[in-house]
N, C-alpha and C positions, 0 to 999 in steps of 0.2 A: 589467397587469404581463406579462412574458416569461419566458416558460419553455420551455427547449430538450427537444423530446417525440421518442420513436424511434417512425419512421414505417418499420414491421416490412414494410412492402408493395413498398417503395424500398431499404430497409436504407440509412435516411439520417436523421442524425439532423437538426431543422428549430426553427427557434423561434415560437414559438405566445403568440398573446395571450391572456389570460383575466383574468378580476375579480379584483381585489385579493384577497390571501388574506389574516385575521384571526386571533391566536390563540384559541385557543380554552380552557376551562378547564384548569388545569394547563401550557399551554404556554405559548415564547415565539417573537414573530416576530423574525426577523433580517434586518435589511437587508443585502441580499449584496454585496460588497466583490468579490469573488473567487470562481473554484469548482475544484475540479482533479477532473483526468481520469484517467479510471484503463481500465484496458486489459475489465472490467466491462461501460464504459459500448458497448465495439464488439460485446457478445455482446447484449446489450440490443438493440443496433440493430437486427442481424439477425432478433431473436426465438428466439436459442439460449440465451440464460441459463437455470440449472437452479433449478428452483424460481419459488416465488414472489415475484411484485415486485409493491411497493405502487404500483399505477399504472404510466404512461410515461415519467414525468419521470425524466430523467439527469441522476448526479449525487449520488455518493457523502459530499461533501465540501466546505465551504464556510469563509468567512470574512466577516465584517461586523461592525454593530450592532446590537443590541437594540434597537430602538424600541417596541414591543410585549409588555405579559405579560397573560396571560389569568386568571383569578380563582382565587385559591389560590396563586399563584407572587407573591415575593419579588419589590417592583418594585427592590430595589436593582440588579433586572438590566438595567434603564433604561439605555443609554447605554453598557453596558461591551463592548468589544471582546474578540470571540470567534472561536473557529472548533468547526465542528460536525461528528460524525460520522455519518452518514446512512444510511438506506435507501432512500434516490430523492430526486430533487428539487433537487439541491442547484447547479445551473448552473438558477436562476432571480433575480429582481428579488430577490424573497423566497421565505423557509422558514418556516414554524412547523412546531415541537418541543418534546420536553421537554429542560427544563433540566439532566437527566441525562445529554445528549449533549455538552452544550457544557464547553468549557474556553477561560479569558482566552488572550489572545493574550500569550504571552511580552513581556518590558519589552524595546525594541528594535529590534523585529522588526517589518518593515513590515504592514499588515495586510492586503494584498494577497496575500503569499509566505505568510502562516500561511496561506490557504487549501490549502496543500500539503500539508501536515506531517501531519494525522489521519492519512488512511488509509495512509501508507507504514509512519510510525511505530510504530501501532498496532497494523500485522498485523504488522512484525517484532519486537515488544513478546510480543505473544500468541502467536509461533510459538517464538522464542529463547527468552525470558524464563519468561512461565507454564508454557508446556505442555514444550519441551526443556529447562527449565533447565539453560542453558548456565552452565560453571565456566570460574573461571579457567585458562590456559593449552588449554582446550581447541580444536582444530582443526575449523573450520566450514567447509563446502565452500556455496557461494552459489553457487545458480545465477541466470541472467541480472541478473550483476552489478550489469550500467551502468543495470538501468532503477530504477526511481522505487524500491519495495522493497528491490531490490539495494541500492541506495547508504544507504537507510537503516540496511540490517541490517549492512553491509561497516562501519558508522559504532557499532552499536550492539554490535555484535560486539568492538571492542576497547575500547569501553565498560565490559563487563563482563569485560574483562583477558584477553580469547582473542583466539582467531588466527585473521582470514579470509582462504578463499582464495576465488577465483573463475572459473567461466565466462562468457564473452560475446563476442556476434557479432563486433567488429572491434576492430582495434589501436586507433583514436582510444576507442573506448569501456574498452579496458583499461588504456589509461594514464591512464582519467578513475579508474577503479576504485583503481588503484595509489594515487595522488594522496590520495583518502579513505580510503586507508588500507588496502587488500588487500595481505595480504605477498606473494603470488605470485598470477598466473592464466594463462589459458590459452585461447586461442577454442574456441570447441565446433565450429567446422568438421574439428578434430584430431580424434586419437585422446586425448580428453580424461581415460581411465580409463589407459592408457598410459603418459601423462606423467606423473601423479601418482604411479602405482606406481613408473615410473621414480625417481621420487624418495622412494621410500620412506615416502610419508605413508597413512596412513586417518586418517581423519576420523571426530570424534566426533558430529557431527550434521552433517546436511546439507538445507538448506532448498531446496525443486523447486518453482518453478511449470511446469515443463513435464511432468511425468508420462509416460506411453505409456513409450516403451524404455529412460527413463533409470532406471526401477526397478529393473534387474538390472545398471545399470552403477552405480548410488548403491550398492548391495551388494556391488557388488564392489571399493570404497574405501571401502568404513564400515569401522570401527575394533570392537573387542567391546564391548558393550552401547550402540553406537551409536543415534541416533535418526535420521528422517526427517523430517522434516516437509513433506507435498505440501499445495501451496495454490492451485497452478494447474493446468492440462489442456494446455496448450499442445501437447504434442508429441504429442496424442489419449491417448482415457477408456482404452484397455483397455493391457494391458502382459502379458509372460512373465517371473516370474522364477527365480530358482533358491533355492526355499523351503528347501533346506540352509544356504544367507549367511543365513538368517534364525534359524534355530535352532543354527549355532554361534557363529554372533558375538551370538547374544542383542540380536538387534536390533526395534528397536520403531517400526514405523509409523503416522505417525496425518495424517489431515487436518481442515485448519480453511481456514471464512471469514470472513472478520470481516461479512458484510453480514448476514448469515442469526442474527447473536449476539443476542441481549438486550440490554435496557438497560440492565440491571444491570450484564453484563460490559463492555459500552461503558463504562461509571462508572470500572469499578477500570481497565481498560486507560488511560482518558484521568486517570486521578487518575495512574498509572506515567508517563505520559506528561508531567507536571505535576513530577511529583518526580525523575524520572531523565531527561530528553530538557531538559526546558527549560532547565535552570540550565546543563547542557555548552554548550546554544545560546547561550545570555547570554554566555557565559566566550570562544567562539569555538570549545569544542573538537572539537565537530561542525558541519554545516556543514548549509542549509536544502535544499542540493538539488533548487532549484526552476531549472531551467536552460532550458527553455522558456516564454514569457510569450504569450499569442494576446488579440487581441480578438475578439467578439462576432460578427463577421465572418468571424474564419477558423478558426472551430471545423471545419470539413470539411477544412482543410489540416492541420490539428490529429491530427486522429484517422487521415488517412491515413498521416498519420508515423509514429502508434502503432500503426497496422494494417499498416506495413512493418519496424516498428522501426527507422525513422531519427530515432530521438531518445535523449540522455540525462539519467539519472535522471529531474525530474519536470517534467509541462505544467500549467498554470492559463488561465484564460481571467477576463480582470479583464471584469468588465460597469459600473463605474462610473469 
């Protein structure tokens, strides 16, 4: 079987053959359909991801069959089309897991494209939903809109009957933004704290994968008892900010990742993900946001797109 492994010495990721993997008690294999990329798999490559990772294999996120359960597991899982949330692995032939990661593939929905859906979903599930629980009418400031997250939270956000707005790098990426449903945004090449003040908004939460200097500018358009929520580093780890925006506007920052969670929290996110993401999908009223397709071959064009940001919302790499 092949499985796509980060070779830390090159910062390239390579596809590698090795013996069939088997489930083993308690788990099940999946025959992989699909895998999606996540911007994860390019800090892996280099060998900067923080923490620990199970292995080399990339690949947060997958979609298949079940052909395989291992002793103790439910074979009615025989045959049912799935997609899986992962800790590595998951841009290979096969996976074995526990069946507490996976969730059926929506009625519909190609099974190729659900390989997208977990991890975008899921972290704007657990960032929005569990830990900021966002309210109706409240104003959500997205940063990097147009990528894979952005458009899921820009989609999840008027889901749960608020308002986003957003940052991102170019016009064609903001009028993809707009499309799914951002009421206004703004490129972050601007003066993007400016404009918004100019228009009189603070914002009741604001989700950041970039971090570094956007912390004292997130504070300086958060609203009173605003939240934050940082899930990426992009803009670098350390930051200055003005710890008075934090203690008069009663503001609360916290960070999360979804690869480093439990199985348990994987469970409840992807059962959230089962009962509020899927049926909108069925219905049309959100949209799968899989906008790049690569084969097995141009993973390396793939990732260069994502390591430039010349891509929007999400990429997959189908291997069958």
């Amino acid at each position: 079987m092949r499985v796509l492994v980060a070779n830390n010495a090159k910062s390239e990721a390579i596809w590698q053959e090795i013996p069939d993997i088997k489930a083993s008690d308690g788990q099940v294999r999946i025959a992989v359909e699909a895998a999606g990329l996540n911007r994860a798999d390019l800090l892996q490559i280099k060998g900067k991801y923080p923490g620990k990772i199970d292995g080399m294999g990339l690949g947060l996120e997958c979609s298949g069959v079940v052909d395989q359960v291992g002793r103790g597991v439910d074979k009615a899982w025989c045959g049912r089309k799935v997609c899986a949330l992962l800790r590595a692995g998951g841009l290979a032939d096969y996976v074995v897991c526990s069946p507490s990661v996976l969730v059926s593939v929506p009625n519909g929905i190609e099974l190729s494209l659900a390989a997208g859906l977990c991890e975008t979903w899921c972290t704007a599930l657990f960032n929005l939903w569990d830990q900021a629980r966002v309210r109706p009418r409240e104003r959500v400031l997205i940063h990097a809109g147009g990528s894979g997250v952005g458009a899921a939270a820009i989609q999840l956000t008027r889901l749960l009957g608020a308002i986003p707005y957003v940052t991102c790098g170019t016009e064609d990426k903001l009028d993809y933004c707009l499309r799914l449903g951002a009421e206004a945004g703004v490129l972050r090449t601007t003066d993007w704290v400016a404009h918004y003040q100019g228009l009189g908004l603070q914002f009741d939460v604001v989700l950041d994968p970039v971090g570094g200097a956007y912390l004292d500018k997130n504070l300086s358009v958060a609203g009173d008892s605003a939240r934050i929520a940082l899930i990426g580093l992009l803009g670098g780890l350390t930051a200055e900010a003005n710890l008075l925006e934090f203690l008069t506007k009663n503001v609360t920052l916290f960070g999360r990742t979804l690869r480093t969670q439990s199985d348990h929290v994987k469970r409840r996110l992807l059962a959230e993900l089962e009962t509020i993401v899927w049926p909108a999908l069925q219905r049309g009223r959100v949209h799968h946001a899989v906008e790049q397709i690569f084969t097995t071959d141009e993973v390396s064009i793939a990732y260069a797109r994502m390591q430039d940001s010349d891509q929007m919302g999400k990429s997959i790499v189908v291997l069958k």
